[in-house]
C-alpha positions as CSV (number, residue, x, y, z in Angstrom):
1,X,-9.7,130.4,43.2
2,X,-12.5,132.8,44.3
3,X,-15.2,134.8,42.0
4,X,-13.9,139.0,41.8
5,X,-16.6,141.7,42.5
6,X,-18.1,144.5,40.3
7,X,-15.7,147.2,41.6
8,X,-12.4,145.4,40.9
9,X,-10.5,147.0,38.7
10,X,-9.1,143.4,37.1
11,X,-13.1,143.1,35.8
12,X,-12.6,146.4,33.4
13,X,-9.4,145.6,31.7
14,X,-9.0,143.6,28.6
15,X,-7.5,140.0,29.0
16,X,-4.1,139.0,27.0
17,X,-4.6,136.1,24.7
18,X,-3.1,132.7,25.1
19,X,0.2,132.0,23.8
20,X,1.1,128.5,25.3
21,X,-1.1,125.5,25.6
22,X,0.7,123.3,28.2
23,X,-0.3,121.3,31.0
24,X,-0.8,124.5,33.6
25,X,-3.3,125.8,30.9
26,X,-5.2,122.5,31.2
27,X,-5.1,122.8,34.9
28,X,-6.4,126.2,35.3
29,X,-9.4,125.3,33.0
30,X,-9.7,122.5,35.0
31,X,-10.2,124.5,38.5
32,X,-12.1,127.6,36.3
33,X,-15.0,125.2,35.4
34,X,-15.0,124.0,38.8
35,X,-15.2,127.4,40.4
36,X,-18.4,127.9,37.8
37,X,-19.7,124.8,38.8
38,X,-20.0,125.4,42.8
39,X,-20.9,128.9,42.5
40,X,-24.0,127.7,40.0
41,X,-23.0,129.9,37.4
42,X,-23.6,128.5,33.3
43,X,-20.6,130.6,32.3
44,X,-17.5,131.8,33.5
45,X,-14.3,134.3,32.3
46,X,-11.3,134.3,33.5
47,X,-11.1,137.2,34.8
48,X,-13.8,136.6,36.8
49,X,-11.4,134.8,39.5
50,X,-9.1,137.4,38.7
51,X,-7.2,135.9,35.7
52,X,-6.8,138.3,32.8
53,X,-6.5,135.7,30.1
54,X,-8.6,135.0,27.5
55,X,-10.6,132.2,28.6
56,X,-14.2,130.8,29.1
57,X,-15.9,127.7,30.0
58,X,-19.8,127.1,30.3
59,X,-22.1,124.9,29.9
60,X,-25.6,125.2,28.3
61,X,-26.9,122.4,29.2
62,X,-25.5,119.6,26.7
63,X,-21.8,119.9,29.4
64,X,-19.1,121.7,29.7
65,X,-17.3,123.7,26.8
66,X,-14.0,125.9,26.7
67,X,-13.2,128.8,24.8
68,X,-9.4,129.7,24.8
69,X,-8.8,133.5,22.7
70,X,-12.4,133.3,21.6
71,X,-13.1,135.8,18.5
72,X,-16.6,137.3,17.6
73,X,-16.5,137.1,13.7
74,X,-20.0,138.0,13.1
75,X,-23.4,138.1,15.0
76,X,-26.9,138.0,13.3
77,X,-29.3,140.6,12.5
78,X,-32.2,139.2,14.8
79,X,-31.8,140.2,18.8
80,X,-33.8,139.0,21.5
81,X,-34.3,140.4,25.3
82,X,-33.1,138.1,28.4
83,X,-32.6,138.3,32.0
84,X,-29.0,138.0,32.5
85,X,-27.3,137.3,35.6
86,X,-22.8,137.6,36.9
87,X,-21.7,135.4,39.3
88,X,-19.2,138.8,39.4
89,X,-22.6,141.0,40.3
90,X,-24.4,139.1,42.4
91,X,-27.9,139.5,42.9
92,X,-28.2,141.7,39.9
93,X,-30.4,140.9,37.1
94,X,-31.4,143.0,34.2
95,X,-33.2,142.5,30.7
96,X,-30.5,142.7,28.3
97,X,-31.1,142.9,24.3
98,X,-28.4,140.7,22.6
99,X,-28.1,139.2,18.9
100,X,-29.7,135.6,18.8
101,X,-26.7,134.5,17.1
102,X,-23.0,134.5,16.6
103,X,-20.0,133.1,14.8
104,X,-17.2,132.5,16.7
105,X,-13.6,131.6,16.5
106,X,-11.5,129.9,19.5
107,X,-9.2,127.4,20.2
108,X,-9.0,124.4,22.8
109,X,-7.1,123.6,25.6
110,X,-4.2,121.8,22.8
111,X,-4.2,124.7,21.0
112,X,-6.5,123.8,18.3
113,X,-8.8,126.4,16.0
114,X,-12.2,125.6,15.6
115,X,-15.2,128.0,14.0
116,X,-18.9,127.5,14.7
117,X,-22.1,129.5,14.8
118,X,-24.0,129.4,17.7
119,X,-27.8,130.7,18.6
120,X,-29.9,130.8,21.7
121,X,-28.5,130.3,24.8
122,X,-25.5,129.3,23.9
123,X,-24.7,132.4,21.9
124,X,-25.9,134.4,24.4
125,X,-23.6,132.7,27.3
126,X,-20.6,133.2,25.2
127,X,-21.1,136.8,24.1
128,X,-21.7,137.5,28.2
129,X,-18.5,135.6,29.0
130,X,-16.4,137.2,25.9
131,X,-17.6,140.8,26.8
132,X,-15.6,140.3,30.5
133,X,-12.5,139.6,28.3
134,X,-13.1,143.0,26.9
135,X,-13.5,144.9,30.5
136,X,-17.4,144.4,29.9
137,X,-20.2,144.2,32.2
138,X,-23.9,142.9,31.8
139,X,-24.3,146.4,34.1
140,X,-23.0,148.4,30.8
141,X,-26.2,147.5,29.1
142,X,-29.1,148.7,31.5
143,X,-30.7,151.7,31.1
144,X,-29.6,154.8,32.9
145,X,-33.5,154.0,34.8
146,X,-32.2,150.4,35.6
147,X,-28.8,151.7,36.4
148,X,-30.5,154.1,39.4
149,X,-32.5,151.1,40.7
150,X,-29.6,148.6,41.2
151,X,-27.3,151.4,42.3
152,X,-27.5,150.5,46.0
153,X,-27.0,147.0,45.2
154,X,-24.1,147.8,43.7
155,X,-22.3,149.9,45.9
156,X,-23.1,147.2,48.8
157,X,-21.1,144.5,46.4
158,X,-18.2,147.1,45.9
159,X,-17.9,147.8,49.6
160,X,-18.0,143.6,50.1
161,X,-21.4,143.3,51.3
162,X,-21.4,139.8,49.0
């Protein structure tokens, strides 16, 4: 299992949701928080290794968490500016402007449904990992300024120049 480029089509389509919650489910978990782990990453989607299923894992620091069909129900009214960072654009950072927090909906690895709000980092890691299950890029949200500056970057990552 190996991290997908910006310039893969797979990273701009929407992911299918989860159906069945076996044992090959667990597995592929399993090997996608791996993956995040050795490539340093705090977050990772699964179509990121080229997966289009709705799935993330991350950590934030208090250990490893999994999203299966994840659901934005609401975010708050406060936002706040961060450097974010895709294992899927590597070498690309960018201040981004995202709501502080969010309530989510999601279910394990067994199938189960939780709800919580999340702020901070957290919220922020899952709305960057949810957005790739929508065909969404960090990219999407840089000024057309930023977007000219990183352009050679980019076009070296699409042509494999990882």
């Amino acid at each position: 299992m190996k991290i997908i480029y910006v310039g893969n089509p797979i990273l701009r389509k929407r992911s299918k949701e989860i159906g069945v919650f076996d044992d090959s489910l667990k597995s592929f978990v399993e090997k996608l928080t791996e993956v995040m782990y050795t490539e340093d990453g705090v977050g990772l989607a699964a179509p990121q290794v080229g997966v289009l299923k709705r799935i993330i894992v991350f950590d934030d620091g208090s250990g490893t968490k999994t999203m299966v069909n994840p659901v934005m129900l609401s975010f708050g009214e406060e936002t706040v500016v961060m450097e974010e960072g895709c294992l899927s654009v590597p070498g690309v950072y960018a201040d981004i402007s995202r709501p502080v927090s969010v309530r989510v909906r999601y279910q394990d690895v067994y199938g189960d449904i939780f709800e919580e709000m999340l702020d901070g980092y957290s919220s922020r890691i899952v709305q960057h990992e949810t957005d790739h299950l929508d065909g969404k890029l960090f990219i999407d949200y840089i000024s057309h300024g930023k977007k000219i500056a990183v352009r050679s970057r980019l076009i070296e990552i699409m042509k494999g120049n990882v």
